[in-house]
Each structure stands twice: as structure tokens, then as C-alpha cells.
FIMI-216064 format. One record per residue (C-alpha): residue in three letters; residue number from 1; x, y, z. Coordinates in steps of 0.05 Angstrom, whole numbers, plus 5000, padded with zeros to 4 digits. Layout:
 res   n    u    v    w
 ala NUM    X    Y    Z
...
REM end
This chain:
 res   n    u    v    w
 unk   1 2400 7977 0369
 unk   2 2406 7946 0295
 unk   3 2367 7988 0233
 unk   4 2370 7937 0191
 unk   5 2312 7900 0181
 unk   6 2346 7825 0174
 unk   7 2386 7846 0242
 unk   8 2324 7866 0277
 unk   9 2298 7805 0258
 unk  10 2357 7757 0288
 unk  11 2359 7796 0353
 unk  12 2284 7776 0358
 unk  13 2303 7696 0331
 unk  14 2367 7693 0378
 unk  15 2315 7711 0445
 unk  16 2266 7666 0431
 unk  17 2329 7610 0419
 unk  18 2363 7642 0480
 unk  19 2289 7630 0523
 unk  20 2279 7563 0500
 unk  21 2354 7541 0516
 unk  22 2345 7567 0585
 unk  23 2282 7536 0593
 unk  24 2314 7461 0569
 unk  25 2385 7481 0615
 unk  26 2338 7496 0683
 unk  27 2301 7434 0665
 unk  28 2365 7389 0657
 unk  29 2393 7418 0730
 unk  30 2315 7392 0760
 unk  31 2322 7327 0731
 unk  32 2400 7313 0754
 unk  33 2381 7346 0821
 unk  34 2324 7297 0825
 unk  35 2371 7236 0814
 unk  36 2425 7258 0863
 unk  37 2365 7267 0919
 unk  38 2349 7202 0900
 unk  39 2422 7166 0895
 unk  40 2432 7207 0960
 unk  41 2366 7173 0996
 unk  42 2384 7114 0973
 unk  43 2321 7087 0932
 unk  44 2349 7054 0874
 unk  45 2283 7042 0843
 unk  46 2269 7107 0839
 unk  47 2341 7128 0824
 unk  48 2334 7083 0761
 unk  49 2273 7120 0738
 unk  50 2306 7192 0741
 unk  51 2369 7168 0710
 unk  52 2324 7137 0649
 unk  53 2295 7208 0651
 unk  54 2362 7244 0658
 unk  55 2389 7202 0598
 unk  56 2329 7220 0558
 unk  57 2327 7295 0573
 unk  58 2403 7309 0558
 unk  59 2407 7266 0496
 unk  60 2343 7306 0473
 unk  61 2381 7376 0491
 unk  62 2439 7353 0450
 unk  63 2389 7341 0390
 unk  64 2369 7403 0394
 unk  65 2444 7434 0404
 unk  66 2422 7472 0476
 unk  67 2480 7418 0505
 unk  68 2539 7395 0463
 unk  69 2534 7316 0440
 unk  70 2594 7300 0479
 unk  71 2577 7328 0537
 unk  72 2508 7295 0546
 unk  73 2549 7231 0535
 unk  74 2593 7257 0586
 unk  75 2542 7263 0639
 unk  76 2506 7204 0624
 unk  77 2559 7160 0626
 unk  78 2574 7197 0699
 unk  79 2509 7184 0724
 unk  80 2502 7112 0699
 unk  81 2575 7106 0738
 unk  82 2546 7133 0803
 unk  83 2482 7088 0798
 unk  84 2523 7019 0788
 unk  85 2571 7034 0838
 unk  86 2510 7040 0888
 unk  87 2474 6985 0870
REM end
């Protein structure tokens, strides 16, 4: 356990960054499982919705540095890949 005060006070900061980043990852893996259920049923309309969502989520964790920029651009272009080729 730290005795400094100022380390005290970034083990408190790096859980509450550590909570939130979980939160936003077990989110992303909802989403992207939402959009393969859909790609996998084979409803395009709604496949389209969920990969507008996934594209918005992941570019939104990689503003806020949970994801890196790359690999939300990564995944994205994946996903847009998958959803052409089945149309």
C-alpha cells in the first residue's frame, strides 16, 4: 500500500479509469456480438443499424483512449468488409 499522499491518490484515479474502461470494453463486445447475431441471421437492415452503432461506439472508445485509434479503424473497416460482402 502507497503512504504517500499523491500515490494514494492515483491508485484511487487509475480504479475509477480502470472501471470505466471495463465498462466501455464489455459494452464494445455487446455491440459487435449484436452485429455478428445479426450478419449471422441474415437481416441486413438490422445488420446496418448495429454496424452504424458499432462504428460509433469504437470510434468513441478510441476518443477516449479505452481502444487504440488504429485498432477501432481496424475493426471497423472488418465489419464494414463482412457487411458488403453479404449484401
Amino acid at each position: 500500500m502507497a503512504n504517500i499522499k499523491s500515490a494514494k491518490k492515483r491508485i484511487l484515479v487509475i480504479n475509477k479509469k480502470t472501471a470505466r474502461n471495463r465498462r466501455i470494453k464489455s459494452h464494445l463486445k455487446a455491440i459487435l456480438k449484436n452485429f455478428e447475431s445479426a450478419m449471422h441471421a441474415g437481416d441486413v437492415s438490422t445488420a446496418k443499424e448495429k454496424l452504424a452503432l458499432a462504428e460509433k461506439r469504437l470510434m468513441q472508445a478510441a476518443a477516449k483512449g479505452t481502444i487504440h485509434k488504429n485498432a477501432a479503424s481496424r475493426k471497423i473497416s472488418r465489419l464494414t468488409k463482412r457487411f458488403n460482402k453479404a449484401q
